[in-house]
DODOBA-634596 format. One record per residue (C-alpha): x, y, z. Coordinates in Angstrom, 2 decimals. Example, Ala and Ser with C-alpha at 12.3 -4.5 7.8 and 13.67 -1.06 7.14 Angstrom:
2
- 12.30	-4.50	7.80
- 13.67	-1.06	7.14
***
This chain:
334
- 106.60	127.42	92.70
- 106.76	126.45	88.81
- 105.37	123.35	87.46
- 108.28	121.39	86.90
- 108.90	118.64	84.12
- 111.71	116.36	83.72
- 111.94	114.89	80.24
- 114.63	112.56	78.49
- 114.31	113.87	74.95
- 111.27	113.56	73.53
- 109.61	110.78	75.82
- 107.17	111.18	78.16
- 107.81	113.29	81.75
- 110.09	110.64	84.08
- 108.92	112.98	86.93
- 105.82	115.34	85.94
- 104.10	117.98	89.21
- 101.52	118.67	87.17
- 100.08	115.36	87.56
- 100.28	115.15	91.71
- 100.08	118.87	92.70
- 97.75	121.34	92.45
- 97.03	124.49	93.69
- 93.69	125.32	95.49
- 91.33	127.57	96.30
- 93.84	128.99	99.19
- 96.56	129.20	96.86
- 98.87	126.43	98.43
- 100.57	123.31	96.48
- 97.88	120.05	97.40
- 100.05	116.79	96.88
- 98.06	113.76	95.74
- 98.48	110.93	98.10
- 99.60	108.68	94.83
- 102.22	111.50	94.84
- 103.42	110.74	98.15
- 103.35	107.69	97.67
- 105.63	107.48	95.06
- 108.01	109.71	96.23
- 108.04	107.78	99.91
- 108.71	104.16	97.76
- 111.64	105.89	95.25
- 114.04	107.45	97.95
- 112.82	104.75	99.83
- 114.52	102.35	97.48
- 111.78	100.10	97.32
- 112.58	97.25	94.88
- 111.70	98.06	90.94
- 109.43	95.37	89.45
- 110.69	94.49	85.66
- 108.38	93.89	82.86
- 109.79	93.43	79.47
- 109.60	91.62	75.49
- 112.17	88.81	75.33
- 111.06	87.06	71.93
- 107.90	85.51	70.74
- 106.98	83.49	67.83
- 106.33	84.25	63.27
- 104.94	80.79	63.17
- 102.63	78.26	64.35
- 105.92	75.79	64.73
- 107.98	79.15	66.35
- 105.40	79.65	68.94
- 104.63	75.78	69.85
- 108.87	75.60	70.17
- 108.89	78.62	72.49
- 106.01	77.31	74.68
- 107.79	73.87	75.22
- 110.63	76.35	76.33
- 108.82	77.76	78.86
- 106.98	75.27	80.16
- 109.80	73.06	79.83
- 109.10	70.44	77.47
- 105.46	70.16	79.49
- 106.98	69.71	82.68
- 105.51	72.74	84.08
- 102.01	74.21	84.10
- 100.34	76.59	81.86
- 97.86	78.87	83.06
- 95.57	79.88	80.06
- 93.09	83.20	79.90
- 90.21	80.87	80.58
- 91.79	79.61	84.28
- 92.27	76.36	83.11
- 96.07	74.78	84.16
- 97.43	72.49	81.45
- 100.23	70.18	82.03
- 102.12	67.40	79.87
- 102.93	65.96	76.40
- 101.48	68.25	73.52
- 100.11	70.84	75.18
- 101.41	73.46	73.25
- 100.24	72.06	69.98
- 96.76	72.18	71.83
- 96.90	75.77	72.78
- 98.48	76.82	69.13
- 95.07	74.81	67.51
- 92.97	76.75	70.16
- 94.21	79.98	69.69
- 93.19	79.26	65.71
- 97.28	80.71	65.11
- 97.12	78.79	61.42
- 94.64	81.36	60.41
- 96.19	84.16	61.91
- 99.53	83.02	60.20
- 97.97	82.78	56.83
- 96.32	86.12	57.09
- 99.83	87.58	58.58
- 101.72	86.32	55.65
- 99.38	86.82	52.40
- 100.02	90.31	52.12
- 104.11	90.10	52.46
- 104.89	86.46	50.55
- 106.65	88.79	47.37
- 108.39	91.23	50.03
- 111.68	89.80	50.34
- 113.81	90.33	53.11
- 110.21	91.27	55.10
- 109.97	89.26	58.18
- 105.95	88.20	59.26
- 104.59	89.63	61.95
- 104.42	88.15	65.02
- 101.56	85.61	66.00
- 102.48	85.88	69.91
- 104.44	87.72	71.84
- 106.30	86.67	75.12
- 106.34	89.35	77.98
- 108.66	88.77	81.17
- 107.02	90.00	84.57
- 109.69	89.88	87.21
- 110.30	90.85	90.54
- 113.37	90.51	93.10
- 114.89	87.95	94.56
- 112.94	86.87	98.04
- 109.73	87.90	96.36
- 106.79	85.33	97.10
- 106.01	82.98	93.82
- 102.75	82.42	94.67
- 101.99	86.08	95.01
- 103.93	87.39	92.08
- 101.87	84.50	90.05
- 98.24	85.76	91.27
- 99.22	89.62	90.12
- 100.73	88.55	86.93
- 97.31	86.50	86.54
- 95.50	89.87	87.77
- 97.65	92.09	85.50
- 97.29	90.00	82.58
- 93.29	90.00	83.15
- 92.54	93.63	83.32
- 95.33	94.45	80.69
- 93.61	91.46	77.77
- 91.07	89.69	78.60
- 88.47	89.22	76.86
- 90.31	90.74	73.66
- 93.79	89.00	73.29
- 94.40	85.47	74.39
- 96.94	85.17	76.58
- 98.63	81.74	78.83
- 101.32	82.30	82.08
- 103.82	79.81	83.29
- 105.49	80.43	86.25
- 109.49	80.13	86.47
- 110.89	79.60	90.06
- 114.69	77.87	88.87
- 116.58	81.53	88.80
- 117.23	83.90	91.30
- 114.82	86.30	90.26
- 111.48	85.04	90.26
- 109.58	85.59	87.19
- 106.60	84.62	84.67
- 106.44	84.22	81.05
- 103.12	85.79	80.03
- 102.58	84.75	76.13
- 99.91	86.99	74.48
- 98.35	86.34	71.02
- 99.25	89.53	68.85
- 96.03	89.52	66.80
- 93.08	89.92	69.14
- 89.63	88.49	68.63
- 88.45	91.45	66.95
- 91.32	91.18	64.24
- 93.24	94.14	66.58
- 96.86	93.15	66.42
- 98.89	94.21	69.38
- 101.84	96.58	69.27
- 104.30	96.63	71.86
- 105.94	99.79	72.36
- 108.25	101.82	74.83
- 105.37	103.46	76.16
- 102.89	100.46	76.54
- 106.26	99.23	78.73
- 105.90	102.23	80.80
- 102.57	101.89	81.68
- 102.61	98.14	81.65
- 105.13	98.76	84.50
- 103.12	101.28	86.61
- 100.33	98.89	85.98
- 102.23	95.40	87.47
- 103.88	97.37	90.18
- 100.07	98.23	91.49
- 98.85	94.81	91.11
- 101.90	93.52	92.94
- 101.29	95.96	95.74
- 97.62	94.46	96.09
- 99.11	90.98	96.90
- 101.17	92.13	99.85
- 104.55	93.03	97.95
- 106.76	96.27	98.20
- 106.72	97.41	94.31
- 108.07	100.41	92.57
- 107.88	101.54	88.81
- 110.24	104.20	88.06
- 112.71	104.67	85.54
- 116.85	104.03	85.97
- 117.60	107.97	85.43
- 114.71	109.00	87.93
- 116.92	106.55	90.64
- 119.85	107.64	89.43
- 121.03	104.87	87.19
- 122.04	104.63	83.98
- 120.93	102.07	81.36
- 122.84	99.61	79.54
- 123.65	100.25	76.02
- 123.66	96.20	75.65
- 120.95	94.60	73.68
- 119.44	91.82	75.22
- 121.28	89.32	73.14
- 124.73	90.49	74.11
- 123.75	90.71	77.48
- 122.52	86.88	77.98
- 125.85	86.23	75.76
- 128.09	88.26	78.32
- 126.08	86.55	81.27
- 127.32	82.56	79.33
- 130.81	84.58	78.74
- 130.69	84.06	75.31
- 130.05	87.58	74.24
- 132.71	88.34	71.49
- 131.06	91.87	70.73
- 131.99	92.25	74.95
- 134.79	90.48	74.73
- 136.28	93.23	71.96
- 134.96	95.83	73.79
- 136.53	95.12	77.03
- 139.70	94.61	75.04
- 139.48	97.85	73.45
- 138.71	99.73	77.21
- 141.20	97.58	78.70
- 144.01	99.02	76.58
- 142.77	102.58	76.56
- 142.61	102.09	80.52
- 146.63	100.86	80.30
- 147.47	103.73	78.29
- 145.41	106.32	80.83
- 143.26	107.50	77.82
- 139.99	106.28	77.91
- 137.60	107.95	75.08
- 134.69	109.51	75.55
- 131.60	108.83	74.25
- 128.92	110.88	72.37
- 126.25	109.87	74.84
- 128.12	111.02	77.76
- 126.78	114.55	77.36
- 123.02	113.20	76.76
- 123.69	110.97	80.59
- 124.85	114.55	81.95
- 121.80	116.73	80.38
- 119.29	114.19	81.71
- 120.96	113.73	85.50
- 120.70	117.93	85.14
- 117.26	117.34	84.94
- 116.45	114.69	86.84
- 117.83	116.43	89.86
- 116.15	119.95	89.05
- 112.74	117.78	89.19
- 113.73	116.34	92.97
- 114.54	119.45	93.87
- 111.12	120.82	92.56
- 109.60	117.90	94.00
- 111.00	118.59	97.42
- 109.95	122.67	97.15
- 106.73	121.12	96.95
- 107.09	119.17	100.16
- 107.92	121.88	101.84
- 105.74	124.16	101.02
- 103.05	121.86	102.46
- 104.36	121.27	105.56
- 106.17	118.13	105.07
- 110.03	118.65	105.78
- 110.99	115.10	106.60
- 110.49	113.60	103.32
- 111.68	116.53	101.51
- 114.85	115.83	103.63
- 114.66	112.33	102.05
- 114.86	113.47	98.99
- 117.85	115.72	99.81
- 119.74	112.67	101.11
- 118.48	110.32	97.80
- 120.10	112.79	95.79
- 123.26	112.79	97.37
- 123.99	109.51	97.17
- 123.40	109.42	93.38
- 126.09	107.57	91.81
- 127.91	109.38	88.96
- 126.38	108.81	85.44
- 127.96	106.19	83.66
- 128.07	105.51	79.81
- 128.23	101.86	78.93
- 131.72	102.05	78.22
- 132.57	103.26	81.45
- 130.15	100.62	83.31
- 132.57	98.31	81.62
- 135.60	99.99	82.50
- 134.97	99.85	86.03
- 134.07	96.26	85.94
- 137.42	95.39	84.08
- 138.89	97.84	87.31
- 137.07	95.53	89.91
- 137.77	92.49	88.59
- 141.91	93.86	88.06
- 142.01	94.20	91.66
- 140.25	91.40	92.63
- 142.62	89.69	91.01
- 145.48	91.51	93.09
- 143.99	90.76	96.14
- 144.09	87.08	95.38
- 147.17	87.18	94.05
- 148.50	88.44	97.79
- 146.32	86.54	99.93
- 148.54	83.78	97.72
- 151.94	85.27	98.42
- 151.19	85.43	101.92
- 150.35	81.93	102.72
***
């Protein structure tokens, strides 16, 4: 059979054969157990672990302000790089003097002080590790602490703090964007990707059913929401959502609701998603292994249409009209 890709653009293969299957000596497609393995926790719908930037700090004051955040005005413990647990008033003062983050602000700024309108780099970022709700705290703190070893120590410094008060367990891992060799970290979509792959092993060490794929691969679509409007719409005080909404809602009442240039893009890329699960499943059975190719098969199937973010919204606004109704009956008939 061909060597399939699936690509989104230009990014890197969501779904690549070439990496699991090759052919041997006796002609036939050899899956890689990782392969398998894979495949088997994807249709399975085994639950997607999340890692992802949400802020950081440009200044010694910025990044002592967003540790109190996170370790709630010291009322929670900070795990540093060097295993030691810190606790209590003015510990993140401590950690900003031991990271030496005055130099590295100096240094960050010298260069840019005439630029105007340039921002300074940052001096730490703040990566989110999180997992589903149920997930064990404890264990979902040892692989962040695992994760966060192989993936910086001994270059970048690095502190966790563990946050149990949401429904989603989850830990803030702060990293120090200049290393000790003067390498400053970049965060891109790619270091994400493999940052993922990376978590969802460790997590899988400790005991816990992790997968690391991405939303068009399950057959999801992203969000076209920023994180800021998102945390806004989840306080419902959105107004860039709010207008939106508005906007839907009335081309909804007059039956005309507009299309979008990326809805074209979401059909191209389900195209190919699915030609890649079908490849994948060729494979399968080719080698003998009909059962999970049948898997696949029924995955597919029960793909939810793709959605642009405007129509995400519109059938929200629908659910929430008839939810509405509904109440608005269950009144009438008491």
């Amino acid at each position: 059979m061909p060597r399939t890709l699936v690509r989104v653009g230009s990014e890197i293969p969501l779904l690549d054969l070439r990496s699991f299957g090759r052919r041997g000596p006796d002609g036939r497609l050899h899956l890689s157990p990782a392969f398998l393995e894979q495949i088997v926790r994807t249709v399975s719908r085994a639950p997607e672990v999340m890692v992802k930037v949400s802020g950081g700090a440009h200044s010694t004051r910025g990044a002592i302000a967003h540790l109190e955040y996170i370790d709630r005005q010291g009322q929670l413990e900070i795990e540093t790089d060097e295993g030691q647990r810190i606790k209590g008033e003015d510990v993140e003062a401590g950690l900003v003097a031991d990271w030496d983050l005055e130099a590295v602000q100096a240094e960050a700024r010298g260069p840019y002080r005439r630029t105007a309108g340039r921002r300074p780099a940052k001096l730490v970022h703040n990566v989110i590790l999180s997992m589903a709700k149920g997930t064990s705290p404890e264990k979902l703190l040892s692989a962040s602490r695992d994760f966060a070893r192989e993936q910086f120590a001994p270059k970048h410094r690095y502190a966790l703090v563990l946050h149990t008060d949401q429904e989603h367990p989850h830990v803030h891992l702060v990293i120090k964007a200049v290393s000790e060799q003067g390498e400053r970290l970049n965060i891109r979509k790619a270091t994400l990707r493999e940052w993922r792959g990376q978590f969802a092993r460790h997590l899988r060490a400790h005991g816990i059913a992790a997968n690391a794929t991405e939303r068009p691969v399950r057959g999801q679509s992203l969000s076209g929401f920023k994180d800021g409007i998102h945390r806004a719409s989840l306080r419902g005080d959105s107004r860039h959502l709010r207008d939106r909404a508005e906007r839907i809602a009335r081309e909804l009442r007059s039956g005309n609701l507009k299309p979008t240039q990326g809805k074209a893009r979401l059909l191209e890329t389900r195209r190919e998603v699915i030609v890649g699960w079908h490849a994948a499943a060729d494979a399968l059975l080719e080698s003998g292994q009909g059962a999970l190719a049948e898997k696949i098969w029924g995955f597919i199937g029960a793909m939810s249409p793709p959605r642009t973010t405007d129509e995400q919204l519109a059938a929200k606004l629908g659910e929430r009209t008839r939810t509405r109704e509904r109440e608005r009956q269950e009144e009438r008939t008491r």
